[in-house]
VOGU-3710 file (C-alpha; in Angstrom, 3 decimals, decimal comma):
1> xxxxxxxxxx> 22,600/22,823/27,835  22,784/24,207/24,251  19,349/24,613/22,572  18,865/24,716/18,981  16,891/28,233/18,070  13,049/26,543/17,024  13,353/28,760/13,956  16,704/27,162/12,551  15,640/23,016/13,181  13,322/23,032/9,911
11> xxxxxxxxxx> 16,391/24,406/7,687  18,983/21,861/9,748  16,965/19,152/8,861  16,828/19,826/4,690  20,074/20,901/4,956  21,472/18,074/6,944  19,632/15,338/3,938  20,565/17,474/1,555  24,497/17,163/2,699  24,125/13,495/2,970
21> xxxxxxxxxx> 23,054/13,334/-0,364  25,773/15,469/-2,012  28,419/13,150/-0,108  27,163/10,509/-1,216  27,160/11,669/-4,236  30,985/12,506/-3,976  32,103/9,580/-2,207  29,787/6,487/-3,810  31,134/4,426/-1,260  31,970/4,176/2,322
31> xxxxxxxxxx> 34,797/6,300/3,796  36,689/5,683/7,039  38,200/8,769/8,661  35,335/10,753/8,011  36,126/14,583/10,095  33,162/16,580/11,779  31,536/19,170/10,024  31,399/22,249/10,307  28,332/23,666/11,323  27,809/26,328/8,589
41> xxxxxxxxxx> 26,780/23,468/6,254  23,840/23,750/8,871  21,384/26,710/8,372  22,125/30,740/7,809  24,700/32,338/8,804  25,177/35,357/11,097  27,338/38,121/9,924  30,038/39,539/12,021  28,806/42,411/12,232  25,770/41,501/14,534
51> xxxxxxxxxx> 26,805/38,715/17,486  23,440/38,342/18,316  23,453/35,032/17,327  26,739/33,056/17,754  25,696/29,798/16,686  24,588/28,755/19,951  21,464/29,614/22,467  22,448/29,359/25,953  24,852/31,091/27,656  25,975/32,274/24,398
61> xxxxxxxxxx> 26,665/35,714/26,337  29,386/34,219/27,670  30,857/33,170/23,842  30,061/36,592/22,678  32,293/37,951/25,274  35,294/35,699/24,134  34,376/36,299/20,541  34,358/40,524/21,541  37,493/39,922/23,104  39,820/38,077/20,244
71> xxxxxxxxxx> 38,791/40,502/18,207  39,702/43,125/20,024  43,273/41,112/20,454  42,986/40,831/16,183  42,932/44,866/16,264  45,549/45,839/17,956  49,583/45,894/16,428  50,176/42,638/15,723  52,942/42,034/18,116  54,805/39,009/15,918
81> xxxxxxxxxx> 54,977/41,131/12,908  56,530/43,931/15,068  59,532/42,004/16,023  60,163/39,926/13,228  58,733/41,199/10,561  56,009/39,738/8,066  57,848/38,250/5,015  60,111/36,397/8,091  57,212/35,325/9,594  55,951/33,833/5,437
91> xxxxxxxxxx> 59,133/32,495/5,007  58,931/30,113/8,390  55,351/29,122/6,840  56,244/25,929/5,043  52,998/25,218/4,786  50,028/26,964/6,000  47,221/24,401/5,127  43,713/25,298/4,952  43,468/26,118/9,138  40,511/23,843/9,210
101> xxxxxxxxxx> 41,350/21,917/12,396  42,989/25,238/13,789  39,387/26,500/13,364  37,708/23,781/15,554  40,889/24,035/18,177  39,969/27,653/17,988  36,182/27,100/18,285  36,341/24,862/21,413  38,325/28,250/22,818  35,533/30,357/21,949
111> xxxxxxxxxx> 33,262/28,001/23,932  34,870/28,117/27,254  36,132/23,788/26,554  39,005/22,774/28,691  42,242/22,236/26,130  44,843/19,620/25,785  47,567/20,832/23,935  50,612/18,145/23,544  53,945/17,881/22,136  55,881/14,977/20,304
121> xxxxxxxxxx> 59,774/15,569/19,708  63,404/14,930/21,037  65,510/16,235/23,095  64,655/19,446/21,595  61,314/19,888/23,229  62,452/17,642/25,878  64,399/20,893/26,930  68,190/19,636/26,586  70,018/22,576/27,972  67,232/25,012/28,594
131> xxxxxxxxxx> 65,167/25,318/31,962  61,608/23,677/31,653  59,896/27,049/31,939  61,934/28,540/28,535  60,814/25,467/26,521  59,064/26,494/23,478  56,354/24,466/23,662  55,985/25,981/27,377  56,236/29,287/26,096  53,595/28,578/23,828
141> xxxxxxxxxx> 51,406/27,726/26,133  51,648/30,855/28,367  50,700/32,814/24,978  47,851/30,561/24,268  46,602/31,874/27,494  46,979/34,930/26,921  45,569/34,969/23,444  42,018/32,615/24,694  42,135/34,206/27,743  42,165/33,043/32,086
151> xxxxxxxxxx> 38,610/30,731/31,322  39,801/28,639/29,450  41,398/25,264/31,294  44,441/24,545/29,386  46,331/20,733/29,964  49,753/21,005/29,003  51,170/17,466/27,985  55,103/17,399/27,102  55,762/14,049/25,551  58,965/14,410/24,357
161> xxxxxxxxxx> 61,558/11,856/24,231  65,157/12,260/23,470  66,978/10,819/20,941  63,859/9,435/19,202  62,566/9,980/15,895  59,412/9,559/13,492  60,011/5,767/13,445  59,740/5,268/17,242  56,690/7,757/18,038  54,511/6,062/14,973
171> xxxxxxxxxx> 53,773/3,288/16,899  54,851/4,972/20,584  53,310/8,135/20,796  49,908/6,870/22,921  52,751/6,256/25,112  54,016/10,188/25,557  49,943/12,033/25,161  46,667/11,845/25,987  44,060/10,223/23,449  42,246/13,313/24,568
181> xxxxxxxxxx> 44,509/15,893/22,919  42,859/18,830/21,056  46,301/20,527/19,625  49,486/18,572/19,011  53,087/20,001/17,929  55,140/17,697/16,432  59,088/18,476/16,561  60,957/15,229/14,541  62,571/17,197/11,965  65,761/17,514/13,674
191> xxxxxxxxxx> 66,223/13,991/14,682  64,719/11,971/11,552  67,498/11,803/8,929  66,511/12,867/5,411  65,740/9,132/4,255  62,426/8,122/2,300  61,653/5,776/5,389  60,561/8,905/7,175  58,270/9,569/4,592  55,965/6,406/5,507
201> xxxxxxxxxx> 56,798/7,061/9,411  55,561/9,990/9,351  52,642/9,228/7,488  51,860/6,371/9,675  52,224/8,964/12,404  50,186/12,184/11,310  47,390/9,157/10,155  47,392/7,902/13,888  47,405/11,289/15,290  44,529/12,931/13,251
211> xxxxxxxxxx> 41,996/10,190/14,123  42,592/10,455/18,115  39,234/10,324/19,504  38,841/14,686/19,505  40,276/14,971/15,771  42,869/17,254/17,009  44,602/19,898/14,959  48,586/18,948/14,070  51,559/21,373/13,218  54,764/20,012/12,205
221> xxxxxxxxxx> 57,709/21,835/13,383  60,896/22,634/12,898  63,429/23,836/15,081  66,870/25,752/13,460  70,050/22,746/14,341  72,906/21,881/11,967  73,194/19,009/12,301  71,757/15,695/10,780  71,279/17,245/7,802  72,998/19,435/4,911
231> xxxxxxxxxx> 71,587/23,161/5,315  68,598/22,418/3,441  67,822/20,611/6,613  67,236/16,399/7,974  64,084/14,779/8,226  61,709/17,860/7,556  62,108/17,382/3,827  60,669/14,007/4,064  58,128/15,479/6,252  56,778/18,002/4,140
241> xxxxxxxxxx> 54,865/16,421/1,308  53,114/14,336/3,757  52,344/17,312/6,011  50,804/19,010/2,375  48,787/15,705/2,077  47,516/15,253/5,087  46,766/19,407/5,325  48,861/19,777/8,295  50,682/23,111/8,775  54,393/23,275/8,951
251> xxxxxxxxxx> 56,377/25,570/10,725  60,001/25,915/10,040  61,980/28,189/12,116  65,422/27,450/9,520  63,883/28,877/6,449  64,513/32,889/7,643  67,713/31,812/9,524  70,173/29,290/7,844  71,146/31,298/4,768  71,260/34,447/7,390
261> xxxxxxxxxx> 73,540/32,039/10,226  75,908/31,294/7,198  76,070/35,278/6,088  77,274/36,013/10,029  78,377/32,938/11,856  78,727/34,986/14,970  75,027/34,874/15,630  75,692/30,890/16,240  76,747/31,914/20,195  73,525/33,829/21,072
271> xxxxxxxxxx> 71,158/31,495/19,400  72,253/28,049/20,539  73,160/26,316/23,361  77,014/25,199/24,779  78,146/21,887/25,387  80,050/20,074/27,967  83,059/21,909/26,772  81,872/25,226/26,331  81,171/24,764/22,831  78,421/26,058/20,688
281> xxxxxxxxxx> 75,719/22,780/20,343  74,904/23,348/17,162  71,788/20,601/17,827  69,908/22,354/20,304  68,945/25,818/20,033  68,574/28,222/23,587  66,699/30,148/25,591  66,328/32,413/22,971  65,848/30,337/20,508  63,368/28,410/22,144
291> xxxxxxxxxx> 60,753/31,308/22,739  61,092/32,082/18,685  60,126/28,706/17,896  57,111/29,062/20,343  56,429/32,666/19,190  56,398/31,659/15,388  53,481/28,581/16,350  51,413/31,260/18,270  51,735/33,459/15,221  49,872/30,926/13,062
301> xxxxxxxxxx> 47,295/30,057/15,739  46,821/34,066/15,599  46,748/34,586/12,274  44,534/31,541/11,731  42,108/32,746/14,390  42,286/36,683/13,172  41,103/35,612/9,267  38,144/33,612/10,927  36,904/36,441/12,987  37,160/38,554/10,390
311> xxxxxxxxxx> 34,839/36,789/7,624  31,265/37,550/6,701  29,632/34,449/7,856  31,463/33,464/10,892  29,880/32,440/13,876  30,809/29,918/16,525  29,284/26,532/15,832  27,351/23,945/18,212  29,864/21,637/19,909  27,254/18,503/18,871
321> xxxxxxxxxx> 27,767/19,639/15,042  31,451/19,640/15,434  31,882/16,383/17,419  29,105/14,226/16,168  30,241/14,104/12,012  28,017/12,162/9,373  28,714/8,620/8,748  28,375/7,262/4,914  27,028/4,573/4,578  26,872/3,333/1,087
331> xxxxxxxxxx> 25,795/4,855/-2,552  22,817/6,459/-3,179  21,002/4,529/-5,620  20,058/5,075/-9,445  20,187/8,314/-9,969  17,587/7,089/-13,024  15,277/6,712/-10,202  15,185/10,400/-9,938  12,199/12,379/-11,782  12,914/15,716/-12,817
341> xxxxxxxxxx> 11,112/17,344/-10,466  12,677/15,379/-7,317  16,086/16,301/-9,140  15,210/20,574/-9,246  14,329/20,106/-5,379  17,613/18,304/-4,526  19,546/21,161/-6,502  17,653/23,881/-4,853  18,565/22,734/-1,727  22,069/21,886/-2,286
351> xxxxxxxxxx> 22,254/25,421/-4,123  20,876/26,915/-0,887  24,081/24,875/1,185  26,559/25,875/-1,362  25,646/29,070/-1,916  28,808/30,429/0,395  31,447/28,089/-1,277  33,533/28,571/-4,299  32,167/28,521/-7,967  34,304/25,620/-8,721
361> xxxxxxxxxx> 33,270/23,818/-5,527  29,742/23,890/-6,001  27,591/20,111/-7,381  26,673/20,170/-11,310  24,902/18,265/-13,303  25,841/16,858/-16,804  23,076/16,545/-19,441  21,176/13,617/-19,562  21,980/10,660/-21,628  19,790/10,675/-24,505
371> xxxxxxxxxx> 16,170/8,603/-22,661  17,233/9,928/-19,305  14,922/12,794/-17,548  17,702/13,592/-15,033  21,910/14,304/-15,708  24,496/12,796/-13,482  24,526/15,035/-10,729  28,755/15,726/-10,653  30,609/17,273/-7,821  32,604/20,932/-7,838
381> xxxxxxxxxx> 36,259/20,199/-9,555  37,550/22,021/-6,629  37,628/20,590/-2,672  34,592/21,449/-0,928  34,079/22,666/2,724  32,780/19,237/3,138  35,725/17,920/2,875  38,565/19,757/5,001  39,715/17,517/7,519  39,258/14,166/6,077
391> xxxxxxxxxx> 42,143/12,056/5,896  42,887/10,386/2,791  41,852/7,283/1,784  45,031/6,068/-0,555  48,735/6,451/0,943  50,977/9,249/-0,368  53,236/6,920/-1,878  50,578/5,118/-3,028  49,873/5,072/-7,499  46,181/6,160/-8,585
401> xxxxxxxxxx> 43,850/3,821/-7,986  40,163/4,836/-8,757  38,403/2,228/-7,032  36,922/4,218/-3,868  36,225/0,624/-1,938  39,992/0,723/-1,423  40,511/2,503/1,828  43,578/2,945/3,997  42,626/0,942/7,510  42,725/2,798/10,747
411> xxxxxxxxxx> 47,086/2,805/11,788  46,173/1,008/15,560  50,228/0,063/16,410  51,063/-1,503/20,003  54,083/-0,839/21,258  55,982/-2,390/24,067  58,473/-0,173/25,676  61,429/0,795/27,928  59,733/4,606/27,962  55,653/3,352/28,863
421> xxxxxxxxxx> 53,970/5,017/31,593  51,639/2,062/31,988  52,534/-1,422/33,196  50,611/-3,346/30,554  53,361/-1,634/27,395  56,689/-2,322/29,344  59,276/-4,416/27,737  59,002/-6,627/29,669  61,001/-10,335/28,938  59,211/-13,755/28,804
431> xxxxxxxxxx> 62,879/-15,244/29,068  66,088/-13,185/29,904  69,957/-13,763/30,437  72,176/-11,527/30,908  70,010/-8,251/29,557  69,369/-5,329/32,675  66,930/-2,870/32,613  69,306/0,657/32,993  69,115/4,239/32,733  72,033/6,529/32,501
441> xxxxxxxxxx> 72,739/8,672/35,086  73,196/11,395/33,685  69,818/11,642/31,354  67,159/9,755/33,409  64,414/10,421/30,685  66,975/7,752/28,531  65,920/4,236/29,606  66,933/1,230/28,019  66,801/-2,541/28,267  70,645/-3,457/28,024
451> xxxxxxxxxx> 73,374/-6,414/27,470  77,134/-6,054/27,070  78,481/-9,801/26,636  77,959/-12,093/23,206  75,561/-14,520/23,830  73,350/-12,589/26,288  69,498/-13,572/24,989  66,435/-11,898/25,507  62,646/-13,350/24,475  59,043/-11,390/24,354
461> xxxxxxxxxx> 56,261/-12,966/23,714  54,314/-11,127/21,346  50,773/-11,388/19,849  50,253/-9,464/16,343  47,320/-9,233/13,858  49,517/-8,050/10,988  52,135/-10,004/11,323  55,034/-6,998/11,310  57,407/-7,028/14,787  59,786/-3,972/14,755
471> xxxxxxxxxx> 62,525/-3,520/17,057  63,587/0,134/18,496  67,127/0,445/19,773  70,270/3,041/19,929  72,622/3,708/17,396  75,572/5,576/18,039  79,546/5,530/16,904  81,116/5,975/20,061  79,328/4,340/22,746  80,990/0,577/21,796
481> xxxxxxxxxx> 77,907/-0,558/20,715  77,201/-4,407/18,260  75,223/-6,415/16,830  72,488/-8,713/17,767  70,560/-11,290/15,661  66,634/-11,708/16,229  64,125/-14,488/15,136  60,396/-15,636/15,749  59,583/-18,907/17,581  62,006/-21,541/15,781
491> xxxxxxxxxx> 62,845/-20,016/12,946  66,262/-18,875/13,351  66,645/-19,243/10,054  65,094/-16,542/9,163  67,057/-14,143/11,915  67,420/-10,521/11,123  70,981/-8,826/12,119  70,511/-5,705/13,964  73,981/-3,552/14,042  73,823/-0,634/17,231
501> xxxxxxxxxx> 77,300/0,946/16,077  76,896/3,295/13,113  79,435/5,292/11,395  77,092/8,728/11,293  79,078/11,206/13,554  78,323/12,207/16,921  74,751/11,689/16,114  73,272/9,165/18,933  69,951/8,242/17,982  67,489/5,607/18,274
511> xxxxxxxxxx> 66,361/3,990/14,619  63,926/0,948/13,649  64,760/-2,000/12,517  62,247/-4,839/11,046  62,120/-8,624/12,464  59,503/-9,676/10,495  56,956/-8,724/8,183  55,135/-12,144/7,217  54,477/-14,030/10,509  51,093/-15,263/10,925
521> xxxxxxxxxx> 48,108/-14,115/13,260  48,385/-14,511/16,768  51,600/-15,233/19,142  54,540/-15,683/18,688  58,508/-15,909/20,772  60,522/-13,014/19,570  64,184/-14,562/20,469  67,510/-11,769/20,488  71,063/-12,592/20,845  73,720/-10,808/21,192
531> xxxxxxxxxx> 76,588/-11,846/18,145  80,042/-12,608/19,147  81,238/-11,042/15,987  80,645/-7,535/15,398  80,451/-4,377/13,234  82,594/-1,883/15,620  85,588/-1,749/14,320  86,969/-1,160/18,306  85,028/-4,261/18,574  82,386/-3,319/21,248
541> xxxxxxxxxx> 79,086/-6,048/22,243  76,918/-3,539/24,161  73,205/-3,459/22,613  70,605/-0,979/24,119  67,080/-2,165/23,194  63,975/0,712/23,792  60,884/-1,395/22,254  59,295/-3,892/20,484  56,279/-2,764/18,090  53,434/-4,646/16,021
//
């Protein structure tokens, strides 16, 4: 049990009103999403230089002795800068963030927590020509335990799926990891396409991923392919502004390589995989390329952990502070209410918190309107440490809108699926003829609900609260694929066309497409049919169908 030194509760207690007030203050209104906070807000802090006090009372021995030994790790060569080099190791940092949620992943470490650590991506991560133990995101993992050491239980959850993008893991991925997870990569940038759909798909994703119950940490990351994109890349330039929104890191392994691949092409044969045929896959990167990608995440996690040791008033916080967060309620009142002298104590105290933080982060307070004793009190122009974590309240494609009431609702998608580990999400028809569940035999990870003969028709019975049904199905030029038409209960009028044959290379991909977006609460028939007419021009029928989301 962790005990809170006698000494420290008087100071947690002003300083814990004293936060709520400043928030307040910032927010004037209620804010969903709301991170923990970090526990320096909460009392002194202990230098570096003296571990006697970590943060926490009981067996904090045991802490110090991880603490002593990362930064021992920290002074030692740094082993990623001796094989590739610093300025590589900038240029693959598309975006570095401001490590907040690395610091709590880190800080769970430091107290001996057992770790989930997850992946989302394609057939990438899913290890498409590599064995399962040269994976990236498995070679990350044996680094991670190196780096935090043999105590520290660490769950390794793969939930890749090939030939799946943004679009299907925004409303899947509860599907592919545990609500639990702590850490999660997230490889789409090879597979998305460079549309502005991915924008909001991704958004929808990172918004569902950073409120998980544990408020993990996310990194975006990119793998090196040429494919599915010109050489400035596919899907991760959609990703990136929303990754910079959101403050999730990005880590792109193309931005040191491409222009480098295209000075000496004959680097293509030890970096990337072979086909069937014996030709270089320029998709899926190997062995090789694999344990970069993983090396260039553990580089971050290193470099994120290193700065933290090394700052003046580090210590490792209580796990309550971290987990249990401040709800906000409402605004404070009239500031008018305030007398001067109630207003000198409040600034003392906050004064005291921010005393650590940035000039331009720290409360003010304007002059008071002529009859008034006490100025607005006016929060730093800069983010505070308050802040970090939060997730935003308006969408990134949002305009401005200064009303604070207006807040982005929890993203809560169900999705019913071909790929769900539990019985309750499969696809599973309320009326069906001539569709087969199948699963090629060659990639068993690749299941799909399938029909190959016009008129074959397929129902689900569906119940929605927003009124949007999406479909996710396969795409692809050369596997004969058609057209289907979908509806809702009786309104075939209103049937969307959904074309499987796509003129887009050998790229073989599952994409969504939209049913509806306007159906009322509650349940309805989703009806699909495959078209007699058809948009491949060697006029194949076949339709493979993954899931149904609302």
């Amino acid at each position: 049990m962790y005990i809170l030194p006698a000494s420290r509760r008087p100071h947690v207690f002003i300083a814990a009103l004293s936060i709520v007030a400043l928030v307040l203050f910032l927010h004037n209104t209620q804010q969903t999403g709301l991170s923990s906070w970090s526990s320096p807000l909460f009392g002194s802090h202990p230098t570096t230089s003296s571990l006697e006090n970590v943060g926490l009372e009981a067996e904090d021995h045991v802490v110090r002795g991880r603490v002593s030994r990362m930064k021992t790790f920290c002074e030692k060569e740094n082993p990623f800068e001796k094989e590739y080099g610093r300025t590589n190791i900038r240029l693959t940092r598309a975006y570095e963030g401001s490590h907040y949620r690395l610091q709590q992943f880190i800080h769970k470490a430091l107290r001996g927590e057992a770790l989930t650590i997850s992946a989302i991506g394609g057939s990438i991560t899913g290890g498409h020509q590599v064995q399962r133990d040269e994976i990236w995101f498995h070679k990350f993992r044996e680094w991670l335990n190196t780096f935090f050491g043999n105590d520290v239980d660490i769950t390794e959850v793969n939930g890749a799926a090939p030939a799946t993008g943004s679009d299907y893991f925004s409303f899947c991925f509860s599907h592919h990891i545990p609500s639990e997870s702590d850490l999660v990569l997230v490889e789409l940038a090879v597979n998305d396409e460079g549309i502005l759909e991915h924008i909001e798909n991704m958004e929808n994703l990172l918004r569902g991923l950073l409120d998980l119950p544990n408020k993990p940490a996310v990194i975006l990351v990119e793998a090196l392919a040429f494919s599915n994109g010109g050489m400035g890349g596919g899907g991760g330039r959609m990703h990136l502004p929303v990754a910079q929104y959101f403050d999730v890191p990005v880590i792109n392994q193309r931005h040191p390589l491409a222009n480098h691949f295209g000075r000496y092409p004959q680097l293509i044969g030890p970096y990337f995989s072979r086909d069937w045929w014996g030709n270089s896959d320029m998709r899926h990167i190997n062995a090789r390329g694999h344990r970069d990608l993983g090396m260039l995440v553990a580089s971050l996690i290193q470099d994120a952990a290193c700065t933290m040791l090394s700052e003046n008033d580090f210590f490792v916080p209580h796990p309550s502070t971290e987990a249990s967060g401040l709800s906000i309620l409402g605004d404070v009142g009239d500031e008018k209410t305030l007398s001067s002298d109630q207003a000198r104590i409040q600034d003392q105290h906050l004064a005291e918190i921010q005393s650590s933080w940035a000039e331009q982060s720290r409360s003010w307070r304007e002059r008071p309107s002529e009859g008034d004793q006490v100025g607005k009190l006016m929060p730093g122009m800069w983010v505070t440490p308050a802040e970090y974590g939060m997730l935003p309240r308006m969408r990134v494609l949002d305009g401005w809108n200064p009303d604070t009431s207006s807040i982005v609702p929890p993203f809560q998608p169900t999705c019913l699926s071909t790929r769900a580990k539990q019985a309750q999400f499969n696809l599973t028809p309320s009326y069906n003829e001539g569709w087969e569940y199948w699963i090629h035999p060659e990639h068993t990870d690749k299941p799909y609900l399938v029909a190959k003969e016009p008129g074959a028709t397929v129902s689900f019975e569906l119940d929605t609260n927003v009124g949007v049904v999406k479909m996710y199905a396969l795409k692809s030029k050369t596997f004969g694929l058609g057209d289907i038409e979908c509806w809702a209960d009786d309104e075939k009028h209103k049937s969307t066309k959904v074309t499987g044959w796509w003129d887009n290379g050998d790229v073989n991909i599952g994409r969504f497409a939209t049913i509806r977006t306007d159906l009322a609460r509650g349940k309805h028939i989703i009806t699909c049919k495959v078209l007699e007419a058809t948009s491949n021009p060697d006029g194949g029928h076949e339709f493979r169908m993954i899931s149904m989301m609302r």
